[in-house]
BALOBA-1460 file (C-alpha; in Angstrom, 3 decimals):
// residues 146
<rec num="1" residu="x" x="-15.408" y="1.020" z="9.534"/>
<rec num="2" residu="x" x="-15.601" y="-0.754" z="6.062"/>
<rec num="3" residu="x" x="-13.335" y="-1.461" z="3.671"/>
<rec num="4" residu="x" x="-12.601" y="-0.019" z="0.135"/>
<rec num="5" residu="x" x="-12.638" y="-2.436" z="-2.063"/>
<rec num="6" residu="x" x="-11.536" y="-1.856" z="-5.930"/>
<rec num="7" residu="x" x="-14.050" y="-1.436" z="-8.429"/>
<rec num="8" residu="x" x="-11.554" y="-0.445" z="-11.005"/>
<rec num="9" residu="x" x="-10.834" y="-2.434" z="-13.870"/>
<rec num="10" residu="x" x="-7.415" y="-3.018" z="-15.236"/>
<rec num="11" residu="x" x="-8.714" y="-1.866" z="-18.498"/>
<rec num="12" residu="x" x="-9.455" y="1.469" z="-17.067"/>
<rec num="13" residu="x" x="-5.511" y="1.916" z="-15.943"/>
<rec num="14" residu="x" x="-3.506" y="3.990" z="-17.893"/>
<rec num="15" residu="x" x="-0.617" y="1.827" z="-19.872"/>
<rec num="16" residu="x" x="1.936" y="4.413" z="-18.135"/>
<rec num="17" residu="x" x="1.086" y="3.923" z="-14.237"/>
<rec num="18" residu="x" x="1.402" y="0.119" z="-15.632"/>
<rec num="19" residu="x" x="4.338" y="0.685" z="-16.514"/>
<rec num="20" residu="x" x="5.308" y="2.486" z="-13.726"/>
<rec num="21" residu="x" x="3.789" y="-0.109" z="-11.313"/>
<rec num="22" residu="x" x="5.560" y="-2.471" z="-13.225"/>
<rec num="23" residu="x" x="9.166" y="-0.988" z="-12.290"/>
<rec num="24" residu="x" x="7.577" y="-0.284" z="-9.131"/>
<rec num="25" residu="x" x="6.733" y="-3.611" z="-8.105"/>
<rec num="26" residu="x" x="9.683" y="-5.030" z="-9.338"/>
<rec num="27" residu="x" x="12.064" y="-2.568" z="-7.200"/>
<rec num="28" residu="x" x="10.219" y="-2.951" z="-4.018"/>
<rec num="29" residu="x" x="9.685" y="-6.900" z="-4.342"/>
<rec num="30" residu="x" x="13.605" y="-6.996" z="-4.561"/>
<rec num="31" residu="x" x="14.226" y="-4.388" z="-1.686"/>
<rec num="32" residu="x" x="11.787" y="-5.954" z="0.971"/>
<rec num="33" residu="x" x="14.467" y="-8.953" z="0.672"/>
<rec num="34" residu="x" x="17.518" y="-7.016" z="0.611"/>
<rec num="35" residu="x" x="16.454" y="-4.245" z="3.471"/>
<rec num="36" residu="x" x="15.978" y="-5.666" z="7.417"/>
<rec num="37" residu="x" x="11.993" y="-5.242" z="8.338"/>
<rec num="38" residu="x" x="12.434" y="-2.016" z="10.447"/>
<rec num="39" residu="x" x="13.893" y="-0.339" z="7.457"/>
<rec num="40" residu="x" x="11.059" y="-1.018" z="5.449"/>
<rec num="41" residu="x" x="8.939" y="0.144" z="8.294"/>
<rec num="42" residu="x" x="11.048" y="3.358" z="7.973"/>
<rec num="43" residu="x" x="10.809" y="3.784" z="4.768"/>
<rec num="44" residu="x" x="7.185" y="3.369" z="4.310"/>
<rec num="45" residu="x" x="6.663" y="6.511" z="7.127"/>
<rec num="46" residu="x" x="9.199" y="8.753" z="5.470"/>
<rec num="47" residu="x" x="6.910" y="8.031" z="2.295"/>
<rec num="48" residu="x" x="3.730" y="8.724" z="4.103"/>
<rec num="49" residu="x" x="4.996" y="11.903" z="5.474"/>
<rec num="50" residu="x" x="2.388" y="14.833" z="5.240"/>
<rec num="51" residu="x" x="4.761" y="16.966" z="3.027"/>
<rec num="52" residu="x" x="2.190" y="15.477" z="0.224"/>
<rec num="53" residu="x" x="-1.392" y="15.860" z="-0.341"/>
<rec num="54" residu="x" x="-3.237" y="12.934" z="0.984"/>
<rec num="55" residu="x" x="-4.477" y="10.220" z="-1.741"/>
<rec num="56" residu="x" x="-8.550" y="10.135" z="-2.430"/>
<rec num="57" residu="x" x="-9.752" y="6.600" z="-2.402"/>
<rec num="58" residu="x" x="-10.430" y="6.653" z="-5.693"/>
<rec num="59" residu="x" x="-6.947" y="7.367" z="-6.666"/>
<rec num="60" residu="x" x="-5.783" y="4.804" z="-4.134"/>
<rec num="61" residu="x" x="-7.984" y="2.555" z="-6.404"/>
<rec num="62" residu="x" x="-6.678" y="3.185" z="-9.119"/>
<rec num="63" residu="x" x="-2.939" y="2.571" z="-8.331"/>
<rec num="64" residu="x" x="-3.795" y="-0.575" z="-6.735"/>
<rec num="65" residu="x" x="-5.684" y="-2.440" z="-9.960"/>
<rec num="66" residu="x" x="-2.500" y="-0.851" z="-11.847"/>
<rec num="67" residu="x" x="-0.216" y="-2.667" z="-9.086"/>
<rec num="68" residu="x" x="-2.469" y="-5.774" z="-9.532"/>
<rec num="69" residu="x" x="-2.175" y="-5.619" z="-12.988"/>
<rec num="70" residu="x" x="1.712" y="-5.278" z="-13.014"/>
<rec num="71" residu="x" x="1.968" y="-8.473" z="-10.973"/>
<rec num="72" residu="x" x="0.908" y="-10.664" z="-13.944"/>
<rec num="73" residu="x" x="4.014" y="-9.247" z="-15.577"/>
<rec num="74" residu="x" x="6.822" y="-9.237" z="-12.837"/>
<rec num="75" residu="x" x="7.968" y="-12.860" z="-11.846"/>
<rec num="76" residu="x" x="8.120" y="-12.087" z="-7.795"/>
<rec num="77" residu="x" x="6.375" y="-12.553" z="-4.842"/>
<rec num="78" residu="x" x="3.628" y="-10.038" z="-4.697"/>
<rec num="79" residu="x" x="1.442" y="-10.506" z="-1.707"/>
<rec num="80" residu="x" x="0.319" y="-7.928" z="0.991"/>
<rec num="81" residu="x" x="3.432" y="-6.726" z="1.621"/>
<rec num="82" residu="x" x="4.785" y="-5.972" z="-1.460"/>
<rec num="83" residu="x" x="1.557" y="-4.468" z="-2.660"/>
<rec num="84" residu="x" x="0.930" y="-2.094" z="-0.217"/>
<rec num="85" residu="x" x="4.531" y="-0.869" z="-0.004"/>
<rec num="86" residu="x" x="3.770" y="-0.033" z="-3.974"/>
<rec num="87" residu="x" x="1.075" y="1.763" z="-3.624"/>
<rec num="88" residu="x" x="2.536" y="3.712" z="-1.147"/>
<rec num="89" residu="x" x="5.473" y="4.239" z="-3.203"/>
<rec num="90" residu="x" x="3.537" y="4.637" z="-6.076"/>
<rec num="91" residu="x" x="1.160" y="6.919" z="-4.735"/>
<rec num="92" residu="x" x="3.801" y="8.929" z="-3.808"/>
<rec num="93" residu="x" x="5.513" y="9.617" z="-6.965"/>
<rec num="94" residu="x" x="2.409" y="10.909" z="-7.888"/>
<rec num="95" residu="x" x="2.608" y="13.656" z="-4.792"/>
<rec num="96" residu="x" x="0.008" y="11.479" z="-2.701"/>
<rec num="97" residu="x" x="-0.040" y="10.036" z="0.332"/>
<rec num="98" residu="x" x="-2.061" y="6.857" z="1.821"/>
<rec num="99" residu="x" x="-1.514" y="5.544" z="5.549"/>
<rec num="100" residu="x" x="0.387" y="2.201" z="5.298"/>
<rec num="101" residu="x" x="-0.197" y="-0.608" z="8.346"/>
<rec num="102" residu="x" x="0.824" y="-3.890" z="9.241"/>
<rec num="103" residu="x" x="-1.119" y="-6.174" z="11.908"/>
<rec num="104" residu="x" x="-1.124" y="-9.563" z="13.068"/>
<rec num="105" residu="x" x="-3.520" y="-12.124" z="14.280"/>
<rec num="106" residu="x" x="-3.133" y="-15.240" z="16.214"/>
<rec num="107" residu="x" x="-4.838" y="-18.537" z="15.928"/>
<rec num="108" residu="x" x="-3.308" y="-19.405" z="13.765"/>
<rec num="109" residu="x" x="-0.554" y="-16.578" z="13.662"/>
<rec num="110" residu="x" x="-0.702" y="-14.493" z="10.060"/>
<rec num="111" residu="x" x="0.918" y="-11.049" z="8.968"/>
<rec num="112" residu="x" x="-1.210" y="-8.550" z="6.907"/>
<rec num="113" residu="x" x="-0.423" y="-5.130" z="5.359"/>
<rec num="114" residu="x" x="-3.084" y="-3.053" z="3.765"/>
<rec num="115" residu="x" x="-3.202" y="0.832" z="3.118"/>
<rec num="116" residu="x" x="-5.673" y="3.339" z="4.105"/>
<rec num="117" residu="x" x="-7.337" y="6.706" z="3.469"/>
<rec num="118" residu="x" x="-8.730" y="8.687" z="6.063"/>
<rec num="119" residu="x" x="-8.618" y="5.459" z="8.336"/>
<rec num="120" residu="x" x="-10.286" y="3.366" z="5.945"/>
<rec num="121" residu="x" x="-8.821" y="0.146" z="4.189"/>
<rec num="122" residu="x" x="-8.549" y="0.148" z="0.179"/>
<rec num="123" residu="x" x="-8.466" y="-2.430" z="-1.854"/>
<rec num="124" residu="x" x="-9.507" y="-4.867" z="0.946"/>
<rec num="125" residu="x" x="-12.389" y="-7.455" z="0.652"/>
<rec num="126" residu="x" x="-13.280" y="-6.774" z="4.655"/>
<rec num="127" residu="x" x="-11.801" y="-4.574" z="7.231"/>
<rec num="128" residu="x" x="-8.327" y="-5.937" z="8.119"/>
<rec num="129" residu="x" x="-8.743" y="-4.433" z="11.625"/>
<rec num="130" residu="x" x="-11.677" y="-6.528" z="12.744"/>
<rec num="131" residu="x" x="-9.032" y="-9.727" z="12.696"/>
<rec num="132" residu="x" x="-5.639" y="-8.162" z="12.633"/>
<rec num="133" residu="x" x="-4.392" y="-6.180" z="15.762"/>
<rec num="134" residu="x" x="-2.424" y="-3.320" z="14.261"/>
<rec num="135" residu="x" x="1.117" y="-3.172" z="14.943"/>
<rec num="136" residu="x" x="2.281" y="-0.354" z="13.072"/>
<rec num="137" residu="x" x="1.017" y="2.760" z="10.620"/>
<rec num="138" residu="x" x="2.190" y="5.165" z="9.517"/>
<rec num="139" residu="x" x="-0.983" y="7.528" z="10.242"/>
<rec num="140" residu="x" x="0.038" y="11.316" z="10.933"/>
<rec num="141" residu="x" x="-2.161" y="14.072" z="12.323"/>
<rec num="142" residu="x" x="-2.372" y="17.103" z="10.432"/>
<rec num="143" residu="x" x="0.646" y="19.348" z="12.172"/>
<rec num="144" residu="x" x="3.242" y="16.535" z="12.769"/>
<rec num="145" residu="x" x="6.641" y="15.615" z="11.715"/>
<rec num="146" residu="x" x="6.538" y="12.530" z="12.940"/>
């Protein structure tokens, strides 16, 4: 399995999903700190639901160089966490869906959250599940309501 990794420059983002990844950003960067973990976790499955058409990795691409892009504007924390949570979010205001997971690895112990399409990692320099054991995603097989 390898990793997608961006090859999407910010110049190439349209200045309205900027904007939108902008307000994006902002909302979920404030809502991972107001909202306990498992809600997140909750939310980010209800957004992955299949009711949408799944994301292509380009498109997954391209929403995260807008996200990176918006987080030289937006004066919060954005690391893994609040990246991936706005793609998914982002993704799906578009009517698109990505898998969203969160692993851990010890020695020394780190968190990680990265999304995928079709089981592969975007916007990752390697594959996050060669050093990360995968605690959660929200992965659905075609037919489920899960």
């Amino acid at each position: 399995m390898t990793a997608i990794m961006s090859t999407t420059t910010g110049s190439r983002v349209s200045w309205l999903l900027r904007l939108a990844a902008v307000a994006v950003m902002f909302a979920v960067s404030i809502a991972v700190r107001l909202i306990a973990f498992h809600r997140t976790r909750s939310i980010a499955r209800r957004l992955s639901r299949p009711a949408v058409r799944p994301a292509s990795e380009r498109q997954a691409v391209t929403v995260l160089a807008a996200i990176d892009a918006a987080c030289r504007w937006v004066p919060v924390r954005a690391a893994c966490l609040e990246r991936s949570i706005a793609a998914v979010v982002l993704l799906r205001l578009r009517r698109r869906r990505v898998e969203w997971c969160h692993g851990i690895k010890t020695q020394p112990v780190a968190l990680h959250a990265w999304i995928q399409v079709d089981g592969r990692p975007v916007g990752e320099p390697a594959d996050p599940t060669t050093t990360y054991n995968v605690l959660f995603t929200t992965h659905h097989h075609e037919g489920t309501t899960t």
